[in-house]
N, C-alpha and C positions, 0 to 999 in steps of 0.2 A: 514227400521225398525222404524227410529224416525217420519216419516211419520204416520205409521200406529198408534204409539204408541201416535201425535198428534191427530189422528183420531177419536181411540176410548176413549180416555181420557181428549180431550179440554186440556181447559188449567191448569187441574195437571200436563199432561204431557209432557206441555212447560213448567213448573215452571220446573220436574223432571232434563228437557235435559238443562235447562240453569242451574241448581243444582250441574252437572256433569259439565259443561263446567266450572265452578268456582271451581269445586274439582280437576281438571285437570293443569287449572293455577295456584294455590295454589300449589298441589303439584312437576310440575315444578319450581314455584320460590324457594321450601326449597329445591329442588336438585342444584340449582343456586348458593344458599347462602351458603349450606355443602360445596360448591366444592370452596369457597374461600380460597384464599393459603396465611391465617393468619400467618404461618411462613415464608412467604420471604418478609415479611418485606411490605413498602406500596407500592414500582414497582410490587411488586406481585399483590398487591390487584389492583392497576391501569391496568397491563396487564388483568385479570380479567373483568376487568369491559370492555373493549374495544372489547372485544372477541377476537375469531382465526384472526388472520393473512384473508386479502382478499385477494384472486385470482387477478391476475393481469389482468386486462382487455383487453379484444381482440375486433377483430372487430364482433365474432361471437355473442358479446352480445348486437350488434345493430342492429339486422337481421331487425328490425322492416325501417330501413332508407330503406334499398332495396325492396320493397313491395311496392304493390297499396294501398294506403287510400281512405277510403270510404269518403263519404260526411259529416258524420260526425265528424269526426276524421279532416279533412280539416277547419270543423265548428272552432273546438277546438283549432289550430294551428293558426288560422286568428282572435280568438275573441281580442286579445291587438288592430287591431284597428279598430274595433267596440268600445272599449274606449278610442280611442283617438280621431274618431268622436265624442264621446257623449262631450269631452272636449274642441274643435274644436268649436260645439254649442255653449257653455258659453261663451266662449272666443268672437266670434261675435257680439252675442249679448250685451254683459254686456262691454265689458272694454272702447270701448269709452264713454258710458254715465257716467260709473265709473269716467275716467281720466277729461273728462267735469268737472262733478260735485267738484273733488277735485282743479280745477283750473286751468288744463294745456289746452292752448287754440291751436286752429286747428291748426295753423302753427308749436308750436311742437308736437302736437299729430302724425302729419305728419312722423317727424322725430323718434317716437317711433315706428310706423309700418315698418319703413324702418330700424333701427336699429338690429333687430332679421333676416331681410333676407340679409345684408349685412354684417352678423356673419355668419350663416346657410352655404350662399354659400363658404367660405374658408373652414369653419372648417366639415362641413357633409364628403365630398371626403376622408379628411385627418381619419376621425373615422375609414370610409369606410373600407382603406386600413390599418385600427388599427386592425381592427376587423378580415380582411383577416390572420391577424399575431399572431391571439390571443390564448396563447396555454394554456389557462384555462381549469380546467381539468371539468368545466361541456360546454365545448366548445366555439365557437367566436362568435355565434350573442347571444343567452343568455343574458350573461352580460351585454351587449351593450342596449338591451333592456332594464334589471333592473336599469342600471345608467342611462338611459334618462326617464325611467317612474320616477324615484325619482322627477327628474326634474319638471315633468309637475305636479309629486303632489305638489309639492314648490307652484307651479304656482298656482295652484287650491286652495292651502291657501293666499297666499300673495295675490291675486287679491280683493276676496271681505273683506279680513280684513285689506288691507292696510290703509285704514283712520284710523282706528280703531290702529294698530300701530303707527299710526303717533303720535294720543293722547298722547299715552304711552312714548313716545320718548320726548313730549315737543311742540309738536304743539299745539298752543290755540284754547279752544273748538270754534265751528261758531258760530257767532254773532245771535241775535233772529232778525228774520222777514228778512233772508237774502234772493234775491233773483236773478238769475241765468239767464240768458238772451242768450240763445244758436245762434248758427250761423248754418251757413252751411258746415257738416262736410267735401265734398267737395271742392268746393270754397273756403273755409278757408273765408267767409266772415262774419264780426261779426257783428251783429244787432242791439245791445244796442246801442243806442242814449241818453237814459235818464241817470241821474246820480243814482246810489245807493251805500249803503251802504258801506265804504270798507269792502273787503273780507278781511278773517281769511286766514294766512299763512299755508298754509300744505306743506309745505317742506320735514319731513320726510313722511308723507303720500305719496306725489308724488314720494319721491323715491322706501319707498314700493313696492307699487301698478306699476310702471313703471318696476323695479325688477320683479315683479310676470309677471306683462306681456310678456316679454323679455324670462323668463323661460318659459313660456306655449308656446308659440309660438316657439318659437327655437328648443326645447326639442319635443313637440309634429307632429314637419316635420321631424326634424329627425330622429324621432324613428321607424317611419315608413320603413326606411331603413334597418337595421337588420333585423326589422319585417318579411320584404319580400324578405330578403337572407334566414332569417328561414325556411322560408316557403318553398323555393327553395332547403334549404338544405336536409330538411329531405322528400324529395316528389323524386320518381322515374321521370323522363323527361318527361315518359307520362302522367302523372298527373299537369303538369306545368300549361298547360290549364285550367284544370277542379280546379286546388289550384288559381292560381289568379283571376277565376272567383266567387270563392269563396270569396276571401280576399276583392275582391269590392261589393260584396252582404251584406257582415258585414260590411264592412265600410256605403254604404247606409243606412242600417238599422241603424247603430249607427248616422248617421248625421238624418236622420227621427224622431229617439225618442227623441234625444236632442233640436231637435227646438219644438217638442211640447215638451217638457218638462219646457221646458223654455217659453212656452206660456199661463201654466195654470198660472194663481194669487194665488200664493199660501199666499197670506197677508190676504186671508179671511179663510184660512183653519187650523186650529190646531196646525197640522204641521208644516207649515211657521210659525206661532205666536209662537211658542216655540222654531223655529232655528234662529230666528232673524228675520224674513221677506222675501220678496221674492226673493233677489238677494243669501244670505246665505242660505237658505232651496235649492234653485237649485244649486248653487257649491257644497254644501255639502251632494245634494243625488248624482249630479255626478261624485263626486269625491269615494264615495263605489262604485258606477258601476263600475268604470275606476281601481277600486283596484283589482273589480273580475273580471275583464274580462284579464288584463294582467297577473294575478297570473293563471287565468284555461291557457292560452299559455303557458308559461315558464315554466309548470310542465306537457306538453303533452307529447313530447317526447328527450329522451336525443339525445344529439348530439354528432356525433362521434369527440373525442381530435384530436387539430391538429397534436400532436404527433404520434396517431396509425395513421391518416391520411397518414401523410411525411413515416411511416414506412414501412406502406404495401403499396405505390406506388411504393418507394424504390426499395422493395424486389421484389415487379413485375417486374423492370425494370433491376435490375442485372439478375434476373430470365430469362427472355428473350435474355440479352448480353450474358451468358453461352450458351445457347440454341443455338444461331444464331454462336458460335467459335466452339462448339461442330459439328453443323453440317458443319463446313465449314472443321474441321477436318476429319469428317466422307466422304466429297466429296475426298478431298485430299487423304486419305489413299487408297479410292475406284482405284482412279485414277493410285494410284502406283504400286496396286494390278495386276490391268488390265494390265498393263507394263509388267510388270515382267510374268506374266502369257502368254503373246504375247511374249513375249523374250525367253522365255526358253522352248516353248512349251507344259507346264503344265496343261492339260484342261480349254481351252481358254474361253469356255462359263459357267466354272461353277462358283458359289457363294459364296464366303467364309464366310456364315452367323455370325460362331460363332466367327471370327475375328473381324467382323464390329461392331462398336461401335453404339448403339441404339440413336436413338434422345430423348430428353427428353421431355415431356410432361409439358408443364405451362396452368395453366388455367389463362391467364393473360383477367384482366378487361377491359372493354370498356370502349374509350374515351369516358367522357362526364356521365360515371356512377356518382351518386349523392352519397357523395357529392361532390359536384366540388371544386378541387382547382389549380393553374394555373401550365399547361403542359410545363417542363421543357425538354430542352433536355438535352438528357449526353449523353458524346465522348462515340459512342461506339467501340473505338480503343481499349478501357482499357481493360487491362488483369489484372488479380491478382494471380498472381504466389506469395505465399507466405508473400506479404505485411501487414501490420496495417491496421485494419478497419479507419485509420484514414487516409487514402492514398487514402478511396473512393469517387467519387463523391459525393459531398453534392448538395441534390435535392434542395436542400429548399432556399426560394426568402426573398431575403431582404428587409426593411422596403423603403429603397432610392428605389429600381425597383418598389418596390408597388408608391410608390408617385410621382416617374417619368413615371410610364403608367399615372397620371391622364393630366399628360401635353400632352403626346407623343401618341395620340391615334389614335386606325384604323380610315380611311374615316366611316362607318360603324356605330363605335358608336358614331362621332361627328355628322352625320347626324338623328340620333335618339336624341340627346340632343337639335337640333335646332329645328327639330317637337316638340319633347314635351318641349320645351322654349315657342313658339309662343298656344299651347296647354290650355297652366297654365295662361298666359297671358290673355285668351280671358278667361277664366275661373276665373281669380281673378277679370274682371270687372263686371264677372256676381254676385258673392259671395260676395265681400264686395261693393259695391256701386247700388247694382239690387235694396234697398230699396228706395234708394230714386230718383230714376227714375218713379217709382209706385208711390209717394207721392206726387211728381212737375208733371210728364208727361202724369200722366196717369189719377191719380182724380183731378188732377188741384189745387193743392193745395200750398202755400206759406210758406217755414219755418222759409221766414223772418216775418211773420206775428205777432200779438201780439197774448199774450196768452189766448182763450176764443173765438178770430175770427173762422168766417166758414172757412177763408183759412187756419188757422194751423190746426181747428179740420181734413180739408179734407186730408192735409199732413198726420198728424197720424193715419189718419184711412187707407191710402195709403200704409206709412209702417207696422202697419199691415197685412194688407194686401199680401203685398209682401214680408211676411215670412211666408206664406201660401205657396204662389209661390217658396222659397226655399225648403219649407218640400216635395211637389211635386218633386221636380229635387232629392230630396233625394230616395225616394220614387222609382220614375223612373230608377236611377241609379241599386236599388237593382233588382228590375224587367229586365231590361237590359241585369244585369249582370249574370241572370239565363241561357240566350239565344246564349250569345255572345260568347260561346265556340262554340256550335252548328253551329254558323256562319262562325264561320272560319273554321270548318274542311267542309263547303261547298261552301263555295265561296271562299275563300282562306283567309291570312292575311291582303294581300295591298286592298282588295276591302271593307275587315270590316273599315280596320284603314281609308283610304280618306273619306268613304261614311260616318262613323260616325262624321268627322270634318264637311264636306259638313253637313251633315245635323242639325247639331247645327247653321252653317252659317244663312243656310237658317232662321231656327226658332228663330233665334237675331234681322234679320234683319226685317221679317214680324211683332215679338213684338213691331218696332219701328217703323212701316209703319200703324200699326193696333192702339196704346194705346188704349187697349181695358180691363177691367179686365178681360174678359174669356183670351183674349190671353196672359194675362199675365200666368194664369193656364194651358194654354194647350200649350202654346212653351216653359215654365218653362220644359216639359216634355223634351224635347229636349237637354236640359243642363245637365239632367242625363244622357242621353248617351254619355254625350261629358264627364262625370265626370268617365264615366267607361269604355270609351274607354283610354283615358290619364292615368286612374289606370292599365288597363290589357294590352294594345297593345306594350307599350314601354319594362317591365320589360318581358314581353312571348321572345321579340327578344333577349333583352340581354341571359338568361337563352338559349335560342335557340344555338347564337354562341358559348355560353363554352362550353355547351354541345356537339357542334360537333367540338368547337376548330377552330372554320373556321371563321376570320372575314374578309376576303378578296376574291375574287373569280374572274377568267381571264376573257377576254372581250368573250370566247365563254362558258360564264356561270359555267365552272370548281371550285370545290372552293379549296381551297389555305391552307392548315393545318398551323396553328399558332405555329412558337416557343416563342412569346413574352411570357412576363411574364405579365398576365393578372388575377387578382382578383376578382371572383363574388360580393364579398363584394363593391368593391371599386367601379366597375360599374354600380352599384347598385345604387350604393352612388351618383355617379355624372349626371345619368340619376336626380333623385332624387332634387337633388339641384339644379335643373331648378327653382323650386319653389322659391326658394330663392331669382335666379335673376329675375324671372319675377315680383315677390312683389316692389322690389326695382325699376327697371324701370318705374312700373306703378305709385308708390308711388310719385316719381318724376314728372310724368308729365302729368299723366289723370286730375290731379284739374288744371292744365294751361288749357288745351284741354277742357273742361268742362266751364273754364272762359273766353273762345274766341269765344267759339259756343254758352255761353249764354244758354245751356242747357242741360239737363240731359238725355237726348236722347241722346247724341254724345257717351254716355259711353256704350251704347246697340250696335249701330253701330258701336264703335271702338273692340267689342268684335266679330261681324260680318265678321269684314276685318282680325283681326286676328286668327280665326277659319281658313280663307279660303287661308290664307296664313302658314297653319298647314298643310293644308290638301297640298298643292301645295308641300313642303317637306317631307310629307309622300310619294310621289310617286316615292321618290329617294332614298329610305331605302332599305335596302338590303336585302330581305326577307327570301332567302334562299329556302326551299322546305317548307314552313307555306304555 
């Protein structure tokens, strides 16, 4: 009717219907306002305000966990990180030139990159298994997200205004005509020979900006972690696949817009000249990306409380021990029956239906239904003849079992943490040091050079260059990541997971046999697949065993049901913090390795040898029926 009534009357007869719909709210709010109970005082008028009483919540108001999601709806669960790439990009690019420029030189800039992954790896597992225990009533990854996104937003200010605090703190402004004489962020070898000016002290600057870095980096691996028990939580088992190939298509695309983002100049654009210039106009657009893209996850969908969780497994599980005494009574009575009917020769073949006691019917759940949380067993010897609900078995796992499974773990998942250990490794020499392999190796160029020579113009125009060659592998990744479910329900898991290390192997080592710039473009390709296999092959297994509850299986292939107490959170978690230790190993010893070989090739080639010794312990995973 209000169709037709827009029809023939345009827009009077939108004004008319939206005329109505403000007579409508109006005169509900003055039936709102009548009905306040001015005489009990102001608990009246505050119950009032609060409304009725809510309903207590069940599990049937989360019917939406147990369902297939579309693609879309997957889009929406995985955008948090898509902004935690886009913040991943700044951070790359910007905080060592930042930490340069303020004064701290490569020997401890060293020790600042190694600091957040030698945090990361203690403390990510221990969230992990926080999080598994978390009985928040909007649920346990949630949370965990909003307090490591706070994080990274920290990071995302403190990084490009730390100098700019330092000021304010009491650091003297810089000297005029000061100038900065870089080295080799590898090497840690410093170039100045001449004398110049002393430097201006930034002290609080450096702690700033060292602070914000520490934050972004720690905060944004970490957060990844809930991110992708979220994902896992609220997604049916058969969508595990089609959800994590999603969660590395947004992450690609998020590490793709961020490096060009961070590759326009925006010092000639409006925009930049009104946020400060180019380093603040790109933290500060993507720091509102990173705002919206975490706030559209954390309002997709609710997550069921750990408390109905513990409740209705609970209740499955007494539900079942009734079931199983009821019928063991019903055998027994059957039996006595039969007795006595042979004894006394009472119609020996007939039935005594309506004496037999019925079986009772449970619709009890399937191991491994989502959400997962870790499969307890209970004595089923117990009877409850008249006892205290407080006399029942208590399902629920303590904080100590959650944080002695990260010590005490199957063969299974330690051999999924040492692929994707050697994984992240061969992947962090590609990501932080691939520039300047393309600046010495590849255009020949010098960054001990002075400034103005054709050998440092060749360097910077090399790394340039070779964050072209990262936005490619970002790129690839996303594309990759469309396919690589498809791949594995046809060739299986072990053949996606080896062939994708092998083939980044391959395409490390021909960049370093070829210094070519096309090759730098077209075996860059190659490192997205290595960046979306390391994203979807590791956490599809984990998800794989809770789900079936099986991380062990006999030497004639059988598999082995699990009573440990094991946390998806927390497994999550420790797969996860590979990252951590491989930062820190590498941090440690790729600029020795790099100053014995004399070259920046060694770092292509050391990612080569440990691709292919990724790929050599992927072929010992347990794969199950993937």
């Amino acid at each position: 009717m209000v169709d037709k009534l827009h029809e023939y009357q345009g827009l009077t007869g939108r004004f008319h219907g939206f005329r109505d719909k403000i007579q409508e709210k109006w005169s509900g709010w003055k039936e709102w306002k009548d009905g306040i109970p001015t005489d009990k005082g102001i608990s009246g008028i505050f119950n009032h305000l609060r409304g009725p009483p809510k309903l207590e919540r069940s599990l049937d108001d989360y019917s939406h966990v147990y369902r297939q999601k579309s693609r879309k709806e997957l889009v929406r669960v995985s955008a948090a990180v898509m902004g935690i790439e886009f913040s991943y990009a700044a951070e790359t690019a910007f905080v060592s030139p930042t930490l340069l420029k303020i004064g701290v030189d490569h020997q401890h800039m060293t020790l600042v990159w190694a600091l957040s992954p030698l945090i990361g790896f203690f403390l990510t597992p221990i969230l992990g298994s926080v999080s598994d225990r978390c009985r928040s009533k909007y649920g346990r990854r949630r949370p965990f997200i909003l307090l490591l996104s706070i994080g990274v937003f920290l990071g995302l200010l403190l990084v490009p205004n730390g100098e700019d605090l330092g000021y304010k703190f009491g650091d003297p402004l810089p000297l005029p005509n000061r100038t900065v004489h870089l080295g080799h962020r590898v090497t840690a070898k410093v170039i100045d020979d001449t004398p110049t000016a002393p430097s201006s002290s930034h002290n609080w600057g450096i702690f700033f900006t060292i602070l914000g870095t520490v934050l972004l980096d720690f905060d944004a691996d970490a957060c990844q972690s809930p991110a992708r028990a979220y994902l896992l939580d609220v997604t049916v088992p058969d969508d595990h696949a089609k959800g994590l190939s999603t969660f590395t298509i947004m992450a690609g695309l998020g590490g793709f817009m961020g490096y060009g983002l961070g590759g326009i100049n925006w010092d000639v654009t409006r925009l930049g000249q009104a946020l400060g210039g180019h380093v603040h106009a790109t933290f500060t657009l993507i720091t509102i990306i990173f705002i919206i893209c975490v706030s559209y996850t954390i309002t997709s969908f609710k997550e069921i409380p750990l408390f109905l969780l513990e409740r209705d497994e609970f209740n499955a599980a007494l539900e079942q021990q009734q079931q199983q005494q009821k019928q063991d009574k019903d055998n027994e009575y059957e039996k006595i029956t039969d007795e006595e009917t042979a004894s006394y020769g009472t119609l020996p073949n007939e039935r005594h239906d309506d004496l037999i006691l019925k079986q009772l019917s449970a619709d009890n759940k399937r191991h491994g239904s989502v959400p997962m949380i870790p499969e307890i067993n209970i004595d089923t010897s117990y009877d409850n003849y008249g006892f205290d609900d407080k006399d029942k078995p208590d399902p629920r796992a303590t904080l100590m079992e959650y944080l002695l499974s990260i010590i005490y773990m199957p063969h299974s998942v330690r051999m999924v943490c040492l692929t994707n250990l050697f994984c992240w490794m061969a992947h962090v020499c590609y990501s932080l040091y691939f520039t300047d392999f393309v600046g010495e190796a590849v255009y020949g160029g010098n960054p001990k050079a002075p400034e103005g020579s054709v050998e440092r113009e060749l360097y910077e125009s090399g790394v340039r260059f070779g964050c072209w060659g990262m936005s490619m592998y970002s790129l690839s990744c996303a594309c990759y990541s469309l396919i690589i479910e498809k791949l594995i329900a046809r060739f299986k898991a072990k053949k996606v997971y080896v062939c994708g290390l092998l083939f980044y192997s391959t395409g490390m080592m021909l960049m370093a046999l070829t210094k070519h710039p096309i090759g730098v473009i077209v075996f860059s390709w190659t490192a997205g697949v290595m960046y979306s296999t390391l994203f979807t092959m590791p956490y599809l297994l984990i998800a794989h065993y809770h789900a079936s509850s099986t991380f062990e299986v006999t030497m004639d292939g059988e598999a082995i049901q699990s009573g440990s107490v094991r946390g998806l959170g927390t497994d999550v978690a420790i797969v996860s913090s590979m990252v951590f230790l491989a930062q820190f190993l590498l941090s440690c010893c790729l600029g020795t390795i790099v100053s014995v070989s004399g070259t920046t090739t060694a770092v292509v080639c050391v990612a080569s040898t440990l691709a292919a010794c990724g790929a050599i312990a992927a072929t010992q995973v347990m794969y199950l029926d993937l």
